[in-house]
C-alpha positions as CSV (number, residue, x, y, z in Angstrom):
1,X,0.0,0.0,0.0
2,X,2.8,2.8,1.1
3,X,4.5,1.6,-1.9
4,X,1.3,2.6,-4.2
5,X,1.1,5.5,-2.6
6,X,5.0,6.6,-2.6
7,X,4.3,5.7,-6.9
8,X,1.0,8.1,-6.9
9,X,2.9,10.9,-5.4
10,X,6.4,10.7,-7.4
11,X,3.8,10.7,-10.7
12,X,2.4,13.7,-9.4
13,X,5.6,15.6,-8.6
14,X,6.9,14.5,-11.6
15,X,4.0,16.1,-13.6
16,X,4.1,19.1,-11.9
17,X,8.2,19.9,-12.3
18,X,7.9,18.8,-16.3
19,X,4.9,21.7,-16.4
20,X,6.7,23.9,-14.5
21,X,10.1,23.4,-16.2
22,X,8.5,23.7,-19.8
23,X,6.6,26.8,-19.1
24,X,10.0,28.7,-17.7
25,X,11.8,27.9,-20.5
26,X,14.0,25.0,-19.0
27,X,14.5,22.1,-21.6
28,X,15.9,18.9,-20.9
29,X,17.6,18.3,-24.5
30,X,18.3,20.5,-27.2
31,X,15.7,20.9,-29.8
32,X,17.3,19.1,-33.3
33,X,17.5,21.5,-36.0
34,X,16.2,20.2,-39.0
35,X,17.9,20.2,-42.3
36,X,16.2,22.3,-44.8
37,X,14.9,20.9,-48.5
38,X,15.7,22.7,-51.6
39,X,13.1,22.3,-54.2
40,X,14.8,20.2,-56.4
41,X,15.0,17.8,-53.6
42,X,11.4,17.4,-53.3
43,X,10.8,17.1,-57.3
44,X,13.0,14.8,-58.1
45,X,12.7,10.9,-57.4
46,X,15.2,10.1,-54.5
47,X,17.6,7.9,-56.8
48,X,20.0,9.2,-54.5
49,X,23.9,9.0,-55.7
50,X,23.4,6.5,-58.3
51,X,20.3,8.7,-59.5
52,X,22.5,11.6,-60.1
53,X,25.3,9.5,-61.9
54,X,22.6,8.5,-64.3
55,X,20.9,11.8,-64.5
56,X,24.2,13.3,-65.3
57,X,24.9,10.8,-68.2
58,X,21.7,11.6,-69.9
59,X,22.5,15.0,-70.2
60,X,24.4,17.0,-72.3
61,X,27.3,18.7,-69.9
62,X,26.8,22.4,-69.7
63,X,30.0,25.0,-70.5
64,X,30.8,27.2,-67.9
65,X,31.2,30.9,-69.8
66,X,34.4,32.5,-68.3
67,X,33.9,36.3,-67.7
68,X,35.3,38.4,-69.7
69,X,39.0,39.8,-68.0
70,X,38.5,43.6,-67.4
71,X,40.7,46.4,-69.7
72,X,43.6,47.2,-67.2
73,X,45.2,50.6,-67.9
74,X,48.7,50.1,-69.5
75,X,50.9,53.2,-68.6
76,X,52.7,54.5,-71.8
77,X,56.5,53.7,-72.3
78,X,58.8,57.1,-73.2
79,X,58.4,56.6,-76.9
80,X,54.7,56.2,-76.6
81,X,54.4,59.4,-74.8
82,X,57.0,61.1,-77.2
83,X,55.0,59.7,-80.4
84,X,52.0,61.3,-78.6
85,X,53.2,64.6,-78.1
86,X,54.1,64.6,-81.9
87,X,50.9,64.4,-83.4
């Protein structure tokens, strides 16, 4: 019976502190972060690594266009400058 009763009340304590501790804010673990899903992800079907082997098989392989290198200023040798001053 006192064994019953010592179960009843350690249920009830128990109750209570898990209220109390998750309305303060307290949490026992750490909430997991989840991972998030691109859109592509949910499209396609998961054929996973062997999927994309295949998938990148079937089509044609794209060229990466290089950007165009930007004009750098050349400074003028002597006979440049002199050739200018001539005109």
């Amino acid at each position: 019976m006192a064994g019953l009763l010592d179960e009843l009340v350690s249920g009830v304590v128990d109750a209570a502190l898990k209220e109390v501790l998750k309305k303060t804010g307290v949490r026992k673990t750490t909430a997991k972060r989840t991972r998030r899903r691109t859109t592509t992800a949910k499209k396609k079907a998961s054929g996973g690594i062997l999927g994309d082997i295949i998938e990148a098989a079937l089509k044609p392989a794209k060229k990466v266009a290089k950007r165009p290198r930007k004009q750098v200023s050349r400074r003028r040798t002597t006979a440049g400058r002199s050739r200018q001053r001539s005109r």
